[in-house]
N, C-alpha and C positions, 0 to 999 in steps of 0.2 A: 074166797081167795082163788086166785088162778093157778093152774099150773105151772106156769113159769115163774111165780111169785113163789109157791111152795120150793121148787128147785131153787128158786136164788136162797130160800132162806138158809136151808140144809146145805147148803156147800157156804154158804157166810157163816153156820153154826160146825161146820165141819175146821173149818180154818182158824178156828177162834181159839187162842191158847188155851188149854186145861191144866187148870191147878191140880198135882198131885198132892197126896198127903206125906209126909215122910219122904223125903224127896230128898237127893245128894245134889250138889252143885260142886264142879269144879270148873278150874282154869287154866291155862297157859300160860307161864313166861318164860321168854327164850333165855338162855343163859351166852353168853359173850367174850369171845377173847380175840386177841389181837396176835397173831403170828408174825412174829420179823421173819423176814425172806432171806436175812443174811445174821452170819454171824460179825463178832469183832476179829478184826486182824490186828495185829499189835507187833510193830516193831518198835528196837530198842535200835536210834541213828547215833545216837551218840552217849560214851559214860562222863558222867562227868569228872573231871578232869583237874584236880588241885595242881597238876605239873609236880616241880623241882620246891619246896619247902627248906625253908631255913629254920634249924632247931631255935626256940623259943620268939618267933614271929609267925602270929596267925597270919593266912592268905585267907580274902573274902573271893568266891566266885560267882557272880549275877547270876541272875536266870538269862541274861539279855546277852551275856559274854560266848564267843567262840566255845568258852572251856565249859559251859554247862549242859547238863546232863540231857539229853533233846529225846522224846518218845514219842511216835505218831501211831492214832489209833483211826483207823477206816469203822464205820458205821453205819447204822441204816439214816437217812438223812431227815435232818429236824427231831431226832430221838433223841431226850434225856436222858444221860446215864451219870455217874457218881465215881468221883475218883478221889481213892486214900492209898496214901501212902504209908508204907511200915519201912521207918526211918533208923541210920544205925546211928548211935551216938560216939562208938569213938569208928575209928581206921583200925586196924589189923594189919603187924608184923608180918610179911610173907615168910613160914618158916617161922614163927613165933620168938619172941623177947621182946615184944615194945608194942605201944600203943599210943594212938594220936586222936585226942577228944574231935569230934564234931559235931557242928550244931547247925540247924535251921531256922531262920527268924519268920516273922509274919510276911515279910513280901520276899521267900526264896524261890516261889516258882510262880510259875506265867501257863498261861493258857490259852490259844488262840482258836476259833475254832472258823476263821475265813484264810488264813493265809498262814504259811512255813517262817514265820517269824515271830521274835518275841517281844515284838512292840508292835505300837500301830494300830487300826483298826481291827476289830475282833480280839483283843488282847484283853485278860482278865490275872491283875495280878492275885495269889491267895500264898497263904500259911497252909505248908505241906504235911505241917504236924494235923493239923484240923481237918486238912480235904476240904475238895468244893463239888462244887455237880457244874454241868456244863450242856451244850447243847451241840450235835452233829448239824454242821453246816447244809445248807440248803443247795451247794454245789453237785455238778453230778459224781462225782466223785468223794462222800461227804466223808471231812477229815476232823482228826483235834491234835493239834500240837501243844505238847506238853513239856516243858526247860524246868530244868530244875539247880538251883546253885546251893550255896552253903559257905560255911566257914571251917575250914581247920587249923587247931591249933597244934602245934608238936612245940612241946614241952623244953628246957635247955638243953637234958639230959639224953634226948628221944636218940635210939643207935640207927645208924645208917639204912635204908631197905626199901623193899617195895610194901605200901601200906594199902588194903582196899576191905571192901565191906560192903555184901548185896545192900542195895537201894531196889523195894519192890513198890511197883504201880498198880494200884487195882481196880481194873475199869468196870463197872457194872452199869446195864441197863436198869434204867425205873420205870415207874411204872405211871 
């Protein structure tokens, strides 16, 4: 055997994996999250709005009408998030003596999330009692318009006054 033959072999036998006995093996996997750059901004544009009520004549209010309840939430855009509502069931006497039921049906609110209206393209009617999820517009500015209407009744009996009662929106991101 030549010398240059000896030398390849000892550096081919130098490079060659060796089996340990008892030996640890580990690995790496990276772990992952997803940071939004912004948070949500939420204004409330409009309350909704029964007006003037006549004692023992419900008034229904659309989600599509002047008088309903209008909420726009800014977002990070094409993000998922989840909206429920914590509904009141009756009106409240300002100065208390009286009370006026209300109720929400399966199509009292609207959800748009291309454009400031409660119809039309981007519109998603749902049930405010159930909540629905939605999606932040693909706009640079990416928005969700949320209308909300209902029904009140006052009673024959109901005494004169100003009657009102929080309506809360809760918008949360998913994931």
């Amino acid at each position: 055997m030549t010398r240059a033959w000896r030398l390849a072999l000892v550096l081919a036998l130098a490079a060659a994996p060796v089996r340990a006995a008892a030996q640890a093996v580990s690995g790496v996997a990276p772990a992952r999250a997803q940071v939004l750059a912004g948070s949500l901004i939420f204004l409330t544009l409009r309350d909704l709005q029964f007006g003037a009520l006549t004692p023992g004549t419900p008034k229904t209010v659309l989600p599509t009408s002047p008088d309903a309840g209008y909420f726009q939430v800014e977002g990070e855009r094409n993000q998922r998030v989840s909206l429920a509502f914590t509904l009141p069931t009756q009106l409240d006497r300002f100065g208390g003596g009286g009370t006026i039921p209300v109720a929400f049906g399966p199509a009292s609110a609207v959800v748009n999330r291309l454009f400031q209206v409660p119809s039309g393209g981007g519109s998603t009617t749902f049930n405010p009692a159930a909540g629905t999820t939605s999606r932040f517009g693909p706009t640079p500015r990416p928005q969700i318009h949320v209308y909300l209407g209902g029904t009140a009744s006052p009673g024959a009996g109901v005494p004169p006054g100003l009657y009102t009662a929080p309506v809360v929106l809760t918008v949360a991101y998913l994931n």
